[in-house]
Backbone as JSON Lines, residues from 0, in Angstrom:
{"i":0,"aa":"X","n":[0.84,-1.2,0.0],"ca":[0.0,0.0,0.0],"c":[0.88,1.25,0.0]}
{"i":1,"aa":"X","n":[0.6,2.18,-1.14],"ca":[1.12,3.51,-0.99],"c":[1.5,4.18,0.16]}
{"i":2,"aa":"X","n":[2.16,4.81,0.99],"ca":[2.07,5.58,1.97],"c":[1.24,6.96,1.49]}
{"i":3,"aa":"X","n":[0.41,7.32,2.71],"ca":[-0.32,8.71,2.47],"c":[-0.01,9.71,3.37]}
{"i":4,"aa":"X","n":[0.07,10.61,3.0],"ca":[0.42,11.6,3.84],"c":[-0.29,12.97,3.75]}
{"i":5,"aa":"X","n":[-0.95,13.85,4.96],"ca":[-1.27,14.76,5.08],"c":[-1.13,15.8,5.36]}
{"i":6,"aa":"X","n":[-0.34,16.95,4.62],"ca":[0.31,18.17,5.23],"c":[-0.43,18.92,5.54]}
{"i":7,"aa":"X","n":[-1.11,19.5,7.18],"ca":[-2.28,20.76,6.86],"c":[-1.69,21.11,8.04]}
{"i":8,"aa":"X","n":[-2.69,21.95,8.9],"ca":[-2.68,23.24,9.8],"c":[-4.5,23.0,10.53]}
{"i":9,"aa":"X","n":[-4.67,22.7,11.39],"ca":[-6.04,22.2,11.83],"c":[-6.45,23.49,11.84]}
{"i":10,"aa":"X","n":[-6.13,24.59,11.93],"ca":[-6.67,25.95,11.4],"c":[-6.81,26.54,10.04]}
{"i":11,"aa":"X","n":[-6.81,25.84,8.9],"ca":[-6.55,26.09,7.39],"c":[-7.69,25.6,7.01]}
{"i":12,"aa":"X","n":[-7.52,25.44,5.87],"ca":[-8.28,24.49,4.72],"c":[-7.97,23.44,4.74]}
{"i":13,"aa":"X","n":[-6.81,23.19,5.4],"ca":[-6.68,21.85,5.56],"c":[-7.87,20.8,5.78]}
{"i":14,"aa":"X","n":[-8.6,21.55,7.12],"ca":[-9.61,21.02,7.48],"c":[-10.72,19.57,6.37]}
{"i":15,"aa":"X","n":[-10.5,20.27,5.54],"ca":[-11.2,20.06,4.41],"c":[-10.72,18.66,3.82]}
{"i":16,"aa":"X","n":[-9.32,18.89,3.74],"ca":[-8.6,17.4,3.44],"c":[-8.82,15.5,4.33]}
{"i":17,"aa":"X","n":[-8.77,17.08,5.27],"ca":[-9.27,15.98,6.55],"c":[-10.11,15.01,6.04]}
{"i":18,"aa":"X","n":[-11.05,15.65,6.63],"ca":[-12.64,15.24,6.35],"c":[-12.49,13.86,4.87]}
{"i":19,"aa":"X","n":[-12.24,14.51,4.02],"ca":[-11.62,13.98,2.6],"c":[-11.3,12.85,3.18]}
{"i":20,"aa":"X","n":[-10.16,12.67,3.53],"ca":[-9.68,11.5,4.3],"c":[-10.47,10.46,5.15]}
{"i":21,"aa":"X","n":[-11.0,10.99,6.08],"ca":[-11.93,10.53,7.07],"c":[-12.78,9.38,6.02]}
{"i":22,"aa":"X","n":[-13.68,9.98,5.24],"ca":[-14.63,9.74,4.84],"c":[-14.45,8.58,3.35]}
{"i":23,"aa":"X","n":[-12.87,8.7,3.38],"ca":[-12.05,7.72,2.14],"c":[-11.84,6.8,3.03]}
{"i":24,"aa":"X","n":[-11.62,6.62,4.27],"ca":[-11.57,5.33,5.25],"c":[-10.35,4.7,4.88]}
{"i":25,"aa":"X","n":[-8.88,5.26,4.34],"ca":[-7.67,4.63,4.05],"c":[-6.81,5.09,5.36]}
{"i":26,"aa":"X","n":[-5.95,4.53,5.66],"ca":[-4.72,4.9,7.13],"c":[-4.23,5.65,6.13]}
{"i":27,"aa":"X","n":[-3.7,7.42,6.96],"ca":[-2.69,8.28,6.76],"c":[-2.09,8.67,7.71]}
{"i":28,"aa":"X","n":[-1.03,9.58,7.4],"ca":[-0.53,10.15,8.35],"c":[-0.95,11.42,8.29]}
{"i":29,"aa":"X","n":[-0.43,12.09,9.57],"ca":[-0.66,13.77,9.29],"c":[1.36,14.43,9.76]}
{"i":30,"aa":"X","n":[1.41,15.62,8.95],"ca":[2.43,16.37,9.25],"c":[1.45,17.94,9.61]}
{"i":31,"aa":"X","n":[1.57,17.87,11.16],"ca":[1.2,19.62,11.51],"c":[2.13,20.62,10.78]}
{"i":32,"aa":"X","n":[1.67,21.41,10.49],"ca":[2.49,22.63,9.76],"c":[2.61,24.17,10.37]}
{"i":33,"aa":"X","n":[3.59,24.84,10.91],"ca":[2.99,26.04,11.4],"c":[2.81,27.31,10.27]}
{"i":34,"aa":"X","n":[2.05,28.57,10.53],"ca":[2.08,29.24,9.02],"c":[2.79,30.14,9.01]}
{"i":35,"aa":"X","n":[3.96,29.75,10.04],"ca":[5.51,30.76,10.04],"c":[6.53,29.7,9.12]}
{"i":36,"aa":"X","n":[7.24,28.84,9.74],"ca":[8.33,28.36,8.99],"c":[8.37,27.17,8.45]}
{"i":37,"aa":"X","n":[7.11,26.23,9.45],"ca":[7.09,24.92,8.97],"c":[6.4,25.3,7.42]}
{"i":38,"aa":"X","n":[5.05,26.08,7.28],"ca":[4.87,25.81,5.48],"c":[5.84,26.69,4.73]}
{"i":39,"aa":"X","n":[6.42,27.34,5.46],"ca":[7.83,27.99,4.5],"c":[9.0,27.22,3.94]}
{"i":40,"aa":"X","n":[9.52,26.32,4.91],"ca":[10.58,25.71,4.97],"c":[10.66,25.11,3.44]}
{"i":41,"aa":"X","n":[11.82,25.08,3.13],"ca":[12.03,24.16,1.62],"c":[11.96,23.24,1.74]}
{"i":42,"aa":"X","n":[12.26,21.94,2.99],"ca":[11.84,20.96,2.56],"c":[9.71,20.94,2.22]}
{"i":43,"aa":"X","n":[9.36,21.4,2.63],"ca":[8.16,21.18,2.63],"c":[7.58,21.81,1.01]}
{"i":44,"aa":"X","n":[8.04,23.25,0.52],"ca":[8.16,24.15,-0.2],"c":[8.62,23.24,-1.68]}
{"i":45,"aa":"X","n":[9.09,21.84,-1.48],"ca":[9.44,21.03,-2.71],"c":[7.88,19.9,-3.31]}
{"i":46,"aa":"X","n":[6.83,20.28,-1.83],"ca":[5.82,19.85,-2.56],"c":[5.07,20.87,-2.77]}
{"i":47,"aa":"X","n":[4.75,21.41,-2.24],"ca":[4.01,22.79,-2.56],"c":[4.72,24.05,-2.37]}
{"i":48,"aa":"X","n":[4.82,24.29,-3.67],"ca":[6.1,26.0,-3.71],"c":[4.97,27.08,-3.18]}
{"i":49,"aa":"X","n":[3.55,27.34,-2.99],"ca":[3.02,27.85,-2.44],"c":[3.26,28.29,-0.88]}
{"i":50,"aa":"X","n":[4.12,27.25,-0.27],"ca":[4.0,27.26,0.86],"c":[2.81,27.03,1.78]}
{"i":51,"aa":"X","n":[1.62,26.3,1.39],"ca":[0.59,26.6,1.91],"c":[-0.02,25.39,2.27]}
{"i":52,"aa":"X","n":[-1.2,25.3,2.68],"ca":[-1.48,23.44,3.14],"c":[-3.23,23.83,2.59]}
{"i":53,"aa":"X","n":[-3.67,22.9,2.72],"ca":[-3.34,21.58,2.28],"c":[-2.87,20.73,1.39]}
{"i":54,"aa":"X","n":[-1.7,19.54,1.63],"ca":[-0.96,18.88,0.4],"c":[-1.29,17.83,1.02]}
{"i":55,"aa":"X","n":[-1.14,16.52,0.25],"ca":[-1.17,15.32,0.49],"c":[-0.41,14.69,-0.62]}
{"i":56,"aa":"X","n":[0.33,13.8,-0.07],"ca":[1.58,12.79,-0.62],"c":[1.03,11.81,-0.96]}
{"i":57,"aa":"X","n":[1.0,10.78,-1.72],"ca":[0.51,9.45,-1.73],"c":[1.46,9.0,-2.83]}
{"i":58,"aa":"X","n":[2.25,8.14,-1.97],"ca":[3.66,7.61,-2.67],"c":[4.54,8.68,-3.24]}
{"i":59,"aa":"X","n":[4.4,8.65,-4.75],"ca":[4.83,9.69,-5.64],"c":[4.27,10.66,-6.46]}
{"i":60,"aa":"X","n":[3.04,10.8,-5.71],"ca":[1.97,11.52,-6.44],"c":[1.59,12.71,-5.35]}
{"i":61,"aa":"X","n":[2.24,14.3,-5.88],"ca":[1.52,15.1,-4.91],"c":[0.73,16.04,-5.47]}
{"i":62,"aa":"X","n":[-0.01,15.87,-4.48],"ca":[-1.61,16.85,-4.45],"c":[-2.09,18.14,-3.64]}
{"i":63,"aa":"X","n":[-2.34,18.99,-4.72],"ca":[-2.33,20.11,-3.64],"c":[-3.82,20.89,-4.21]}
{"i":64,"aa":"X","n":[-4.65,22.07,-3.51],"ca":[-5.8,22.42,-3.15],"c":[-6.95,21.72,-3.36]}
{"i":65,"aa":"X","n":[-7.46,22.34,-2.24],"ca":[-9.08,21.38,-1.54],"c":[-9.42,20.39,-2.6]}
{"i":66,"aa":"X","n":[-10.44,21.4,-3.64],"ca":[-10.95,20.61,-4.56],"c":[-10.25,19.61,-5.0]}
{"i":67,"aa":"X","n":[-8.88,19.71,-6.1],"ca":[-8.16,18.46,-6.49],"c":[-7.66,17.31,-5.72]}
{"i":68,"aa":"X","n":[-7.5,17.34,-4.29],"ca":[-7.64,16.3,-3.29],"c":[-8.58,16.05,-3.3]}
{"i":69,"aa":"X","n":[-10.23,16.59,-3.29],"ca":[-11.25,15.62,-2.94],"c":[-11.45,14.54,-3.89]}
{"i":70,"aa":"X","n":[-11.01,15.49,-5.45],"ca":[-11.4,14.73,-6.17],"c":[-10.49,13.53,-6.87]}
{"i":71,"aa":"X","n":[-9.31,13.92,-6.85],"ca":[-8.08,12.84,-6.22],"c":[-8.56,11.67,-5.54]}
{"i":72,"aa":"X","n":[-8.39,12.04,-4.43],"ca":[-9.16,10.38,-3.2],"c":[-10.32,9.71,-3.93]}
{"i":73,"aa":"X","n":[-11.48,10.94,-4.21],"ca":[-12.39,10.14,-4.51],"c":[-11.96,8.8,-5.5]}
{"i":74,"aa":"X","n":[-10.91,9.26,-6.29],"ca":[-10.74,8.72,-7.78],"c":[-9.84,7.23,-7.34]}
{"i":75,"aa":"X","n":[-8.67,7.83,-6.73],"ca":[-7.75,6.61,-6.16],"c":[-8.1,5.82,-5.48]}
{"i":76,"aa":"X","n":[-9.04,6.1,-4.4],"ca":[-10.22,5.0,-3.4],"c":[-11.4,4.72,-3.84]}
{"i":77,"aa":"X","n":[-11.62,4.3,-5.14],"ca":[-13.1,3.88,-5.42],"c":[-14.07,3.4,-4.88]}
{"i":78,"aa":"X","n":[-13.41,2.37,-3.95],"ca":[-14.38,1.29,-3.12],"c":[-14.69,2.09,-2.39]}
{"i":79,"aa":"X","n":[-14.78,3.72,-1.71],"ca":[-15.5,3.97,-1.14],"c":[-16.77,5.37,-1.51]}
{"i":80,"aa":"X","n":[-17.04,4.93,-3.22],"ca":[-18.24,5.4,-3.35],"c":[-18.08,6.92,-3.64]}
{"i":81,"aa":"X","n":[-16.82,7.78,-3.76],"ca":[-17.13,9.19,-3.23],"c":[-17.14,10.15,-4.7]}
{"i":82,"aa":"X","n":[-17.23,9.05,-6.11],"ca":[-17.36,10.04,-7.12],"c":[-18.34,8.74,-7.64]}
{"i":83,"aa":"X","n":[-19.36,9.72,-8.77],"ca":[-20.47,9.0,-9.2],"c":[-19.81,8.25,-10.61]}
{"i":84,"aa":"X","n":[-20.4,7.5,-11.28],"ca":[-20.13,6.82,-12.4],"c":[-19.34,7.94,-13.25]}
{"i":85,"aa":"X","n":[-18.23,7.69,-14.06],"ca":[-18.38,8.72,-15.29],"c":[-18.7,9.05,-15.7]}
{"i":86,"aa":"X","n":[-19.98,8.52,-16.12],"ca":[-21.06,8.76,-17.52],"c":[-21.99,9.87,-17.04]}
{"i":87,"aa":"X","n":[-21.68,9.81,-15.21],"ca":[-22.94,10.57,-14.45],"c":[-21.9,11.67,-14.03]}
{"i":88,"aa":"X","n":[-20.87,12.54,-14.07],"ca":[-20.51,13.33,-13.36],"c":[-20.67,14.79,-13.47]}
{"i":89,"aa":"X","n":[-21.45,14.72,-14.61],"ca":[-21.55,16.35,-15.2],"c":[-21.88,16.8,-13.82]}
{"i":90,"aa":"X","n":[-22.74,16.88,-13.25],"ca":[-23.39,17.89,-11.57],"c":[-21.95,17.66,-10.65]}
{"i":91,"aa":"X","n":[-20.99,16.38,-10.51],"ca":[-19.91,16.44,-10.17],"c":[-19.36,17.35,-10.28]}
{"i":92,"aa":"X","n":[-18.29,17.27,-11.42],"ca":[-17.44,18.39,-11.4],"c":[-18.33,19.55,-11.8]}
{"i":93,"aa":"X","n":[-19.43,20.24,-11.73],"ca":[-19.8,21.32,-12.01],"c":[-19.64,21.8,-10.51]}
{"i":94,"aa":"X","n":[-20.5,21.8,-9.96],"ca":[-20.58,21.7,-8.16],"c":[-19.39,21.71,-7.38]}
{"i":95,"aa":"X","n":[-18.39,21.18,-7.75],"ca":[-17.23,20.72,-7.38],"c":[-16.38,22.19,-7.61]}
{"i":96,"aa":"X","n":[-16.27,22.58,-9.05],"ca":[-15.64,23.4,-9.16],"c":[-16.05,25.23,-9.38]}
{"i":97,"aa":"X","n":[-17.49,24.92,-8.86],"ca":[-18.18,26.64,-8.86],"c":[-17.54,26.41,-7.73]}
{"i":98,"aa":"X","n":[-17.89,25.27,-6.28],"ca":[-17.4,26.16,-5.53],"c":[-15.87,26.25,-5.31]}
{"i":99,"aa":"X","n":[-14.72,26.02,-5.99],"ca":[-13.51,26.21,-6.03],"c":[-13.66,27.72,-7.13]}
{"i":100,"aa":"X","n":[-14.05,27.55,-7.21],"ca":[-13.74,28.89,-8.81],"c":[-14.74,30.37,-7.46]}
{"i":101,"aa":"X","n":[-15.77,30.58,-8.46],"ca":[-17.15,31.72,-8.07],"c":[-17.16,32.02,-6.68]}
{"i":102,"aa":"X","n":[-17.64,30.81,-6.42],"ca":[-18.23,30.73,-4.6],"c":[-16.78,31.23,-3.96]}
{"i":103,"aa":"X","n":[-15.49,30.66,-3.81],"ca":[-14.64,31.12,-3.18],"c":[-14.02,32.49,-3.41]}
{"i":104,"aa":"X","n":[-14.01,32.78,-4.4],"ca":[-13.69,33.68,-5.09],"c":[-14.48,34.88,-4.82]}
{"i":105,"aa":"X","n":[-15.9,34.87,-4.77],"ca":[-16.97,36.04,-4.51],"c":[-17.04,36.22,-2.33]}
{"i":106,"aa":"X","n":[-16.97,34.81,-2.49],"ca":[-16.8,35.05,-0.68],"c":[-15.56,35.85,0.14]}
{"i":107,"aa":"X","n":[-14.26,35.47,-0.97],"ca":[-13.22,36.53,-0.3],"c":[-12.85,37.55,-0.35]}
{"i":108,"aa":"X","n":[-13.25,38.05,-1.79],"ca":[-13.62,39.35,-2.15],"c":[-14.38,40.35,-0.91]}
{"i":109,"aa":"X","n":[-15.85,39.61,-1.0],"ca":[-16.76,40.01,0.09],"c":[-16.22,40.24,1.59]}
{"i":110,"aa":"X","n":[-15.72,39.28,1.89],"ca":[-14.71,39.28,3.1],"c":[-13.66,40.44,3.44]}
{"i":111,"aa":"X","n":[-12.83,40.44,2.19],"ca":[-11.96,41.58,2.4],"c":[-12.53,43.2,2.02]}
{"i":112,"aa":"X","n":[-14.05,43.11,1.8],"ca":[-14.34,44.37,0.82],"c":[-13.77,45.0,-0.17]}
{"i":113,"aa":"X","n":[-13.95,43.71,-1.04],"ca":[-13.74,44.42,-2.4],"c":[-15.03,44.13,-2.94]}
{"i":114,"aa":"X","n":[-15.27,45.47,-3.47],"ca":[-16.86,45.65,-4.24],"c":[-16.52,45.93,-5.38]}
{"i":115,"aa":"X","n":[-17.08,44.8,-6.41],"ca":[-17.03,45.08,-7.76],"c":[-18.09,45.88,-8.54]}
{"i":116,"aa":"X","n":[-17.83,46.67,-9.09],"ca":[-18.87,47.72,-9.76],"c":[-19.33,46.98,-10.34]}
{"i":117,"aa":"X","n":[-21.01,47.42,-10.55],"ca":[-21.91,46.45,-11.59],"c":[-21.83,46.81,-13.12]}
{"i":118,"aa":"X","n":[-20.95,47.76,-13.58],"ca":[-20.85,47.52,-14.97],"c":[-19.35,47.11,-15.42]}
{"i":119,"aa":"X","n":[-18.77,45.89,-13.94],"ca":[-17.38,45.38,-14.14],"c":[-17.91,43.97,-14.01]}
{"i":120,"aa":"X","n":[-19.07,43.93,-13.82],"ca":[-19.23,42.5,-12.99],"c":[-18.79,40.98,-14.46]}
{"i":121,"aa":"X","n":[-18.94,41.29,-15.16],"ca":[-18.72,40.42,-16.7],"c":[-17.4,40.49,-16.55]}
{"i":122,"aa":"X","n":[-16.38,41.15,-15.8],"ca":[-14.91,41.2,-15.73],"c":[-14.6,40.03,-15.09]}
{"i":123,"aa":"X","n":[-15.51,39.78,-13.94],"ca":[-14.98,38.99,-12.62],"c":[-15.66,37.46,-13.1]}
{"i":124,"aa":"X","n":[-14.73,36.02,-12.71],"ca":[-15.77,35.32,-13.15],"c":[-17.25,34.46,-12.4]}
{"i":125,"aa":"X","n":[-17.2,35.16,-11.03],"ca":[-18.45,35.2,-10.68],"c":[-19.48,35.87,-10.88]}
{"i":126,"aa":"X","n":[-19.74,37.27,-11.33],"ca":[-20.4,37.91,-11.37],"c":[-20.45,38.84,-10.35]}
{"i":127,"aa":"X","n":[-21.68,38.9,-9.47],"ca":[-21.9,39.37,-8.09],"c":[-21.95,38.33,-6.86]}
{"i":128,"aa":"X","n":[-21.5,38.74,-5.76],"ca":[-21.82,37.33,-4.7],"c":[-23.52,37.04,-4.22]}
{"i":129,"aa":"X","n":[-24.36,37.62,-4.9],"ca":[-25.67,38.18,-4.41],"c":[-26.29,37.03,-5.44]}
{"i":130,"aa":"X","n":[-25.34,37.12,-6.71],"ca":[-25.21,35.61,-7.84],"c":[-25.52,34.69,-6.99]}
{"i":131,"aa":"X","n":[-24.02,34.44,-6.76],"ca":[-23.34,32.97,-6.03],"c":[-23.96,32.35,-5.44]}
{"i":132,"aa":"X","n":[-24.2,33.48,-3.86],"ca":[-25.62,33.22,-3.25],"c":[-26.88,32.64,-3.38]}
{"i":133,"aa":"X","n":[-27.22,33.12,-4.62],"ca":[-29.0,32.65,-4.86],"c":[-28.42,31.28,-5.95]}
{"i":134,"aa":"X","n":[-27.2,30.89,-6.62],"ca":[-27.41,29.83,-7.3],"c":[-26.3,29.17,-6.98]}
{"i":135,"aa":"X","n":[-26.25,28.76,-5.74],"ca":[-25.4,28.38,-4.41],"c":[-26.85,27.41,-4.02]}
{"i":136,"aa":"X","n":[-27.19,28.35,-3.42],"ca":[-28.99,27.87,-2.61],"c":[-29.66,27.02,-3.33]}
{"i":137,"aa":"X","n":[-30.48,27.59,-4.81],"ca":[-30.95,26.67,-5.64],"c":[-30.15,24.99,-5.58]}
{"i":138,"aa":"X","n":[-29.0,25.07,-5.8],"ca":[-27.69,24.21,-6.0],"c":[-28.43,23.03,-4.62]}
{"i":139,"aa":"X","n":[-28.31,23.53,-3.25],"ca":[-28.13,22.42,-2.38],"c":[-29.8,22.25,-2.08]}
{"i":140,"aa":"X","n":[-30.34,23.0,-3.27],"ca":[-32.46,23.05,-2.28],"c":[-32.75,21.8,-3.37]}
{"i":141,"aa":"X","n":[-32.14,21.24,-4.5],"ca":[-32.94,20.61,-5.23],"c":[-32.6,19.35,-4.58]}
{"i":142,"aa":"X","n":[-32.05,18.81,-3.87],"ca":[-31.74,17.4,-3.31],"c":[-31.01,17.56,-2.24]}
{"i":143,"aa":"X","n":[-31.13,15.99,-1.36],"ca":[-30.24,16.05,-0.48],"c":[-28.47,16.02,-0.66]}
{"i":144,"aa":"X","n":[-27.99,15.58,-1.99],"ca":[-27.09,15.21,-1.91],"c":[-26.75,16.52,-3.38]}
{"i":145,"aa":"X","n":[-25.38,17.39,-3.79],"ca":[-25.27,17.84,-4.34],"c":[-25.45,17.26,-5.92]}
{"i":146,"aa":"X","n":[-24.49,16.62,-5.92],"ca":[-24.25,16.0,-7.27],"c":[-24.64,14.59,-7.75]}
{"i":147,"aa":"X","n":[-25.17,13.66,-6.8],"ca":[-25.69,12.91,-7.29],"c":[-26.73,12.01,-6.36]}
{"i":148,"aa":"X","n":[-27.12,11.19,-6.68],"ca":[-28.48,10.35,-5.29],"c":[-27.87,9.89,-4.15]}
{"i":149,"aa":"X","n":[-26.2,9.95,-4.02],"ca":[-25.53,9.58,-2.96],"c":[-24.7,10.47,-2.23]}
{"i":150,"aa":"X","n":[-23.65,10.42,-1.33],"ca":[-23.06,11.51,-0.82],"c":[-21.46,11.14,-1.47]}
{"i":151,"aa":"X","n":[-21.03,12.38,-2.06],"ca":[-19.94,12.47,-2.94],"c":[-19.07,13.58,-2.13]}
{"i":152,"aa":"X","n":[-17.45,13.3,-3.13],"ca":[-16.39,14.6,-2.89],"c":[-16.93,15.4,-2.98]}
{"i":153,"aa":"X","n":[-17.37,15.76,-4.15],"ca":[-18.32,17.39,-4.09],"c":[-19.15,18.13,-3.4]}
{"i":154,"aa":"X","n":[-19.82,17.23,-2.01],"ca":[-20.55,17.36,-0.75],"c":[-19.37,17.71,0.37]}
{"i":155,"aa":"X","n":[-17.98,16.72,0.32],"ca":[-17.15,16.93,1.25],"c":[-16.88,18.98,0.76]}
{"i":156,"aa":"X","n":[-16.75,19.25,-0.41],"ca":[-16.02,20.14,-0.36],"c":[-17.2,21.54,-0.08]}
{"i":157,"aa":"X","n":[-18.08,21.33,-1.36],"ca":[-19.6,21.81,-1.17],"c":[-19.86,22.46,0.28]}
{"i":158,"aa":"X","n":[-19.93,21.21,1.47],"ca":[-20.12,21.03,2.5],"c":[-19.51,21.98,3.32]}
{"i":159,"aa":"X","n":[-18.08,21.93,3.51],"ca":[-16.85,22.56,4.02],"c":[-17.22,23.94,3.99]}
{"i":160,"aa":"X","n":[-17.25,24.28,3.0],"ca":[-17.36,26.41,2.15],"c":[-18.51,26.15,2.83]}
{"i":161,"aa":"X","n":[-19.46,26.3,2.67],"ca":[-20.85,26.5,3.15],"c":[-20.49,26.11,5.02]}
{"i":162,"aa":"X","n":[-20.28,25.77,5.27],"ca":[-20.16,24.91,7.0],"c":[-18.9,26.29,7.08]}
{"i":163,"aa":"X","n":[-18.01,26.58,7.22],"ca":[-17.13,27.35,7.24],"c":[-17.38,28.79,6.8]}
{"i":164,"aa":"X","n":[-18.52,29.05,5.77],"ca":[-18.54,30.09,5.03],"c":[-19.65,30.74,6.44]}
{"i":165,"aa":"X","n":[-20.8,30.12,7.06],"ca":[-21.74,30.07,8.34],"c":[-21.02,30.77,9.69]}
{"i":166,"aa":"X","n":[-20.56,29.53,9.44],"ca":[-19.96,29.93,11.3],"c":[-18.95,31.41,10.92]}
{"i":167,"aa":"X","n":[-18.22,31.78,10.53],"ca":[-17.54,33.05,9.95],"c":[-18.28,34.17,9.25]}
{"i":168,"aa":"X","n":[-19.58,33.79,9.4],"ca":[-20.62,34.83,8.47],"c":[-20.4,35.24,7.48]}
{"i":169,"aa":"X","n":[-19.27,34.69,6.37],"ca":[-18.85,35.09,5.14],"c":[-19.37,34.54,3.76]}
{"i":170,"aa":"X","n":[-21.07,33.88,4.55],"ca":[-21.48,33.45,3.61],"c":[-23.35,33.44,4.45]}
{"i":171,"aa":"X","n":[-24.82,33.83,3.58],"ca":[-25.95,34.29,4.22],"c":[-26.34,33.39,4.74]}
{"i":172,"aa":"X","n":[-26.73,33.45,6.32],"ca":[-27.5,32.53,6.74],"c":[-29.3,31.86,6.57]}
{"i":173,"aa":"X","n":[-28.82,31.36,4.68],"ca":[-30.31,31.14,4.46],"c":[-30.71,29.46,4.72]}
{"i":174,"aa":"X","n":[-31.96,29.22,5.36],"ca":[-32.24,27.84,5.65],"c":[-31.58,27.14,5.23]}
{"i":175,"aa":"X","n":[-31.64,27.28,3.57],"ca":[-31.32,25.69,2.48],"c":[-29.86,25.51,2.61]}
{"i":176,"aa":"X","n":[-28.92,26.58,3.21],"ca":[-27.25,26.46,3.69],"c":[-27.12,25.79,5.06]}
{"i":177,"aa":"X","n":[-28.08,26.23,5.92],"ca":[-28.36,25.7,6.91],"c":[-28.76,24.1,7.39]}
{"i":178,"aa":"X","n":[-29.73,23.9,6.88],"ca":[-30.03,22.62,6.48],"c":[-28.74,21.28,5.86]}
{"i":179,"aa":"X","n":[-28.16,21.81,4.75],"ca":[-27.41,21.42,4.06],"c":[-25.61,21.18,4.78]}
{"i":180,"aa":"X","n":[-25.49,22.19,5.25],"ca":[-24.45,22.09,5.88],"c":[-24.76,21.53,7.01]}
{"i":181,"aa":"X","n":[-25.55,21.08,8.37],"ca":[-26.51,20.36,8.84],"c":[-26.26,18.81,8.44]}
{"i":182,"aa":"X","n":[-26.39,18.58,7.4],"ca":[-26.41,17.34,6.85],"c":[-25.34,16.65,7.01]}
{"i":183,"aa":"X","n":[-24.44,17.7,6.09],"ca":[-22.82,17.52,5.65],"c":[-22.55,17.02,7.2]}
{"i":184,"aa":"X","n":[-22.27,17.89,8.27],"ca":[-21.72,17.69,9.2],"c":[-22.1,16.8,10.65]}
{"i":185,"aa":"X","n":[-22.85,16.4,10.3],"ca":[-23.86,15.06,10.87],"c":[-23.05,14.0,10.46]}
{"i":186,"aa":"X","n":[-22.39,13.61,9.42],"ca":[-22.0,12.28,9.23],"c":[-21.05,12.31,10.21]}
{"i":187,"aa":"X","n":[-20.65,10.61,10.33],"ca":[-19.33,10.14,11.24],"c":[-18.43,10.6,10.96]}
{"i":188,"aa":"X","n":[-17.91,10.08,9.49],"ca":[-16.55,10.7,9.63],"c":[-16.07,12.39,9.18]}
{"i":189,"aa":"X","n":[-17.36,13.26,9.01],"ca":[-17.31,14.83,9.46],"c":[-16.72,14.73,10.94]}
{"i":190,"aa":"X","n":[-17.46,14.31,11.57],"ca":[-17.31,14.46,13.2],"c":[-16.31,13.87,13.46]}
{"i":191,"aa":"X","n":[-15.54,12.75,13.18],"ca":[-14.3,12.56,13.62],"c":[-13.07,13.55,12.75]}
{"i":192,"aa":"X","n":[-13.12,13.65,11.47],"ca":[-12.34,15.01,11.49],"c":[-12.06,15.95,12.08]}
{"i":193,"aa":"X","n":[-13.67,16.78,12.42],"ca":[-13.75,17.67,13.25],"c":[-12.66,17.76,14.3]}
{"i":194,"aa":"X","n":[-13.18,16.09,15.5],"ca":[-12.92,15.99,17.04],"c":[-11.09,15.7,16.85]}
{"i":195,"aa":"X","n":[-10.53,15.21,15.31],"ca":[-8.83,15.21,15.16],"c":[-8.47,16.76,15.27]}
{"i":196,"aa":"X","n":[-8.94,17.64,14.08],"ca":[-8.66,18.82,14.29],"c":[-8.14,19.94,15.49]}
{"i":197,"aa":"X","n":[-9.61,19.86,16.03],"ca":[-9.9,20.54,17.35],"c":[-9.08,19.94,17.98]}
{"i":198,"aa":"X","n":[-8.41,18.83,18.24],"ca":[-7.67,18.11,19.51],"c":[-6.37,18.24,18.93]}
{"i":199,"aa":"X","n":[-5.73,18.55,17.73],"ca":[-4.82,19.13,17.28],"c":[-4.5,20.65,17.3]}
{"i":200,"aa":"X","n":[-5.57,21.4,17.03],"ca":[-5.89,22.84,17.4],"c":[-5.31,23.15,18.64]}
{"i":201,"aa":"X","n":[-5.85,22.36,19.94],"ca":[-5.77,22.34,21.08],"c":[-4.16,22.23,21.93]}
{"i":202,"aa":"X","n":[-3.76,21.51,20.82],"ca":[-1.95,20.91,21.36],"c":[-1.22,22.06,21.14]}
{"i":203,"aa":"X","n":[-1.48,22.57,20.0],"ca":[-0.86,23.36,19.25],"c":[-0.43,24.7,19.89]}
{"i":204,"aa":"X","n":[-1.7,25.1,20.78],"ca":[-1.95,26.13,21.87],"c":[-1.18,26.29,22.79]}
């Protein structure tokens, strides 16, 4: 078996990988990272020149942001269900990658106050976040599961932004986010991510 490995920061996005993991049900390891020298350092800086986490190793194959890890694992761990047939993935990677692209993109903007003028908005490739928002919502109101009749990567990540975007208010507290992220974070291995995190969070202190 490959060795796996997890480079994050239980305060990052890492978070996200986690979960990823959790919910792929394979043994990894984790490497804590601090966001002074440990993600600076060159050895680390030879998998991700970003300096930034989340990365994950698996043998000779490295992987770096949220989305392309979820959808990574999903792909390399089949037996555990977390990407739909090929033939079925169009709502996959669509879902998958608004919210890596738009959704993240319009939320940090928003965050840092940057207001895009409305006769720039065709510049940006979200549009407005007032967009994102209302076809964000539509997105998680038509089913329980984003992208397909089961629970997929695209829910782990889906899940995450929305669950993260809440508690930080950097994203509206409307029911169908509520609900949805609700869902997401109800499963087992959400909650054992979570309770690694936080108890890593905690050491770290």
């Amino acid at each position: 078996m490959k060795e796996l490995v997890l480079y994050t920061n239980p305060m990052s996005r890492g978070r996200i990988a986690r979960w990823m993991l959790e919910e792929v049900g394979t043994p990894y390891s984790v490497e804590i990272l601090g966001f002074g020298s440990g993600m600076k350092d060159e050895r680390y800086k030879r998998f991700n020149p970003m300096g930034k986490v989340p990365t994950i190793v698996h043998g000779e194959k490295v992987v770096t942001e949220c989305a392309a890890i979820c959808a990574y694992l999903a792909d390399a761990f089949p037996q555990a269900g977390l990407a739909p047939a090929p033939e079925a993935r169009a709502d996959y990677y669509r879902w998958l990658f608004f919210a890596a692209g738009p959704l993240e993109a319009s939320v940090t903007n928003r965050s840092l106050g940057v207001e895009v003028p409305a006769e720039k908005q065709r510049m940006v490739g979200y549009g407005s976040y007032e967009h994102v928002m209302d076809t964000l919502e539509k997105a998680v109101s038509d089913a329980e599961y984003i992208a397909a009749d089961h629970f997929t990567a695209a829910d782990v990540y889906v899940g995450a932004q929305i669950g993260w975007g809440l508690q930080f208010g950097s994203i509206e507290k409307r029911p169908a986010f509520e609900d949805y992220a609700k869902r997401m974070s109800s499963r087992e291995p959400a909650k054992r991510a979570a309770a690694l995190d936080n108890a890593a969070a905690a050491n770290a202190q």
